[in-house]
C-alpha positions in Angstrom: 0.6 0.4 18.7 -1.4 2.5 16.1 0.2 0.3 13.3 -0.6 -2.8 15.0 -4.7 -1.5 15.5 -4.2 -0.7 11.8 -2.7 -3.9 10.7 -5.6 -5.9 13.0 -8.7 -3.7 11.6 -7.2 -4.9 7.9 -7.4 -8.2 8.5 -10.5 -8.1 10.0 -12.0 -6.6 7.4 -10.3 -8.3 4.8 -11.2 -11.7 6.5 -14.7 -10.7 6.7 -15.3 -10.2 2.8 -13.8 -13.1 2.4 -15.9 -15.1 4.7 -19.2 -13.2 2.7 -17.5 -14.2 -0.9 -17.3 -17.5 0.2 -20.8 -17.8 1.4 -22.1 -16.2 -1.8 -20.4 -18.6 -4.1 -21.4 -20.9 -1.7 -24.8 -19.9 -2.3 -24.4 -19.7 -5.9 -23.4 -23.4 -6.4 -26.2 -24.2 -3.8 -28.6 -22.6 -5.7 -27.3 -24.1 -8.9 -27.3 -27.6 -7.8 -30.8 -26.9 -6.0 -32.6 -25.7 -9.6 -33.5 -22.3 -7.9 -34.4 -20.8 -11.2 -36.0 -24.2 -12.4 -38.2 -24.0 -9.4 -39.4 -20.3 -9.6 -39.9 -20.4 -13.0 -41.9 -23.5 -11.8 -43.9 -22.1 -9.0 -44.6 -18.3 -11.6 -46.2 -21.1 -14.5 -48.7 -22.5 -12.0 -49.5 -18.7 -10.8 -49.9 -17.7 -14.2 -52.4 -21.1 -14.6 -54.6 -19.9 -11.3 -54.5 -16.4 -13.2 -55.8 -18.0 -16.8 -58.3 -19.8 -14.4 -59.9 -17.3 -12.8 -63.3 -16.0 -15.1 -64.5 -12.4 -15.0 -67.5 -13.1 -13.8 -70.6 -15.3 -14.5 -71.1 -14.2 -18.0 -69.5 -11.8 -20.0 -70.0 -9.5 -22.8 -67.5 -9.3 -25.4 -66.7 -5.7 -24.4 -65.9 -6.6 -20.8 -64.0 -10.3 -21.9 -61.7 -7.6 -24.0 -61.3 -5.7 -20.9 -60.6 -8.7 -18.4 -58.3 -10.1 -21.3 -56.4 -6.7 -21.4 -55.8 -6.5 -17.3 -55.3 -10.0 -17.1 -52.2 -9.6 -19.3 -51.4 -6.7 -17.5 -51.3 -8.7 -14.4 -49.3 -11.5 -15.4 -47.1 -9.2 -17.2 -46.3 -7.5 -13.4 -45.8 -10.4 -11.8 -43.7 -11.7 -14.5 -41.3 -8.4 -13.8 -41.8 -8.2 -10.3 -41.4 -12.1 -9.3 -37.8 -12.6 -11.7 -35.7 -15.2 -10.4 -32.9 -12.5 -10.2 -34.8 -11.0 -7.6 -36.0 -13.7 -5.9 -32.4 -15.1 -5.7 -31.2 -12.2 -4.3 -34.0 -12.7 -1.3 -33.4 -16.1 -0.7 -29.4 -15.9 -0.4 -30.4 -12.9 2.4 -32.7 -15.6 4.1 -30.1 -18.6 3.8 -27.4 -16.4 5.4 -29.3 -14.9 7.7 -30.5 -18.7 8.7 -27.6 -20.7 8.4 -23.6 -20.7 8.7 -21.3 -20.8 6.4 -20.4 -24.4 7.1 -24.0 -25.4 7.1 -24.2 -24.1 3.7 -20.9 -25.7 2.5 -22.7 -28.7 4.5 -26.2 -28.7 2.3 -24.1 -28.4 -0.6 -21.9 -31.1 0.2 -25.1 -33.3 0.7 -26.9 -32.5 -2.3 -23.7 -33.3 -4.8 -24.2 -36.8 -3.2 -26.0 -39.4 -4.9 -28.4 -39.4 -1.9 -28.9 -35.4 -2.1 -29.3 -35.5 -6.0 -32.5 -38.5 -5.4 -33.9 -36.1 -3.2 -33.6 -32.9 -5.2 -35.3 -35.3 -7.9 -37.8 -36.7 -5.8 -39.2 -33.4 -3.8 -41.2 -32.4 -6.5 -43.1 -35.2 -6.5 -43.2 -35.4 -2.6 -44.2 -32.4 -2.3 -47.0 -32.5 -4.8 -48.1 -35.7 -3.2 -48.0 -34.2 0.7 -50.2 -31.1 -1.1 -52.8 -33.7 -2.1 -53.1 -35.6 1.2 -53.5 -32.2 2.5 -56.4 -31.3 0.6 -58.1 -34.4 1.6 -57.6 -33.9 4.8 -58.5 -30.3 4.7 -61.7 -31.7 2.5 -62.7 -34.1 5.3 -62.4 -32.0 7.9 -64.2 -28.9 6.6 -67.9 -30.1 6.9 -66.9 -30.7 10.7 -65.3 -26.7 11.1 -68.4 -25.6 9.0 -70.5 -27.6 11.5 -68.6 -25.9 14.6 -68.8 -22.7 13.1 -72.8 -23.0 12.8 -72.6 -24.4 16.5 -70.9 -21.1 17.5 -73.0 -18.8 15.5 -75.9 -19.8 17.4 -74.5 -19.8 20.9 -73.2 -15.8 19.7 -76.5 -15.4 19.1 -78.3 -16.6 22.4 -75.2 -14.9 24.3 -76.3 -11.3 22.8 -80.2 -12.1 23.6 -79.4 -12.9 27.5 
């Protein structure tokens, strides 16, 4: 009986690092076919953009540009080291198997080897930069009206605290 509690806890075991080797290749090709890297490299250029963008201030001396310059680097520099696509990899595979199966994975792969799943892989970029923008001017339109609700409120907050 000991043997046979022995021999079960073995398999189980050896079953269940197989089942998390095949989700990590899994993962791996998914990733792969996806452009994981592609994207975060991606996504740390435009951060390093907004970073570029963003001025010291109104006007600045020479003295305080060199200083701005020197901490911008510094900035960009930690992000660079803390945002690696290593890293972020290895918290996205956490997510994904936390989130999905391994036959869901094996799944999403399967559909994005297809010609349909490679279109889309090609055309969310674009989608999504697109959705962004119709977001924005929606967000654009609707702010005057939350700014307008917001004075509206401000004033009854006011005539609530004088009653």
């Amino acid at each position: 009986m000991k043997r046979i509690l022995i021999a079960l806890s073995l398999v189980t075991v050896l079953v269940g690092n197989s089942q998390a080797q095949t989700t990590d290749e899994t993962l791996e090709q998914l990733f792969d076919i996806m452009a994981v890297d592609e994207t975060i490299d991606v996504v740390f250029e435009q951060m390093q953009s907004m970073v570029n963008n963003i001025s010291g201030g109104p006007i600045l001396t020479s003295e305080e540009q060199e200083v701005y310059d020197k901490y911008q680097l510094k900035i960009l520099t930690l992000m660079k080291k803390e945002l690696a696509a290593d890293s972020m990899r290895q918290d996205l595979a956490q997510i994904y198997k936390q989130n999905f199966s391994d036959k869901e994975l094996k799944d999403m792969l399967a559909f994005y080897q297809s010609p349909t799943g490679q279109s889309m892989l090609e055309k969310m970029p674009i989608v999504t930069q697109e959705s962004m923008q119709a977001s924005q001017r929606m967000m654009t339109n609707v702010m005057p009206k939350i700014n307008a609700l917001t004075e509206e409120m401000s004033k009854e907050m006011k005539e609530a605290r004088t009653k």
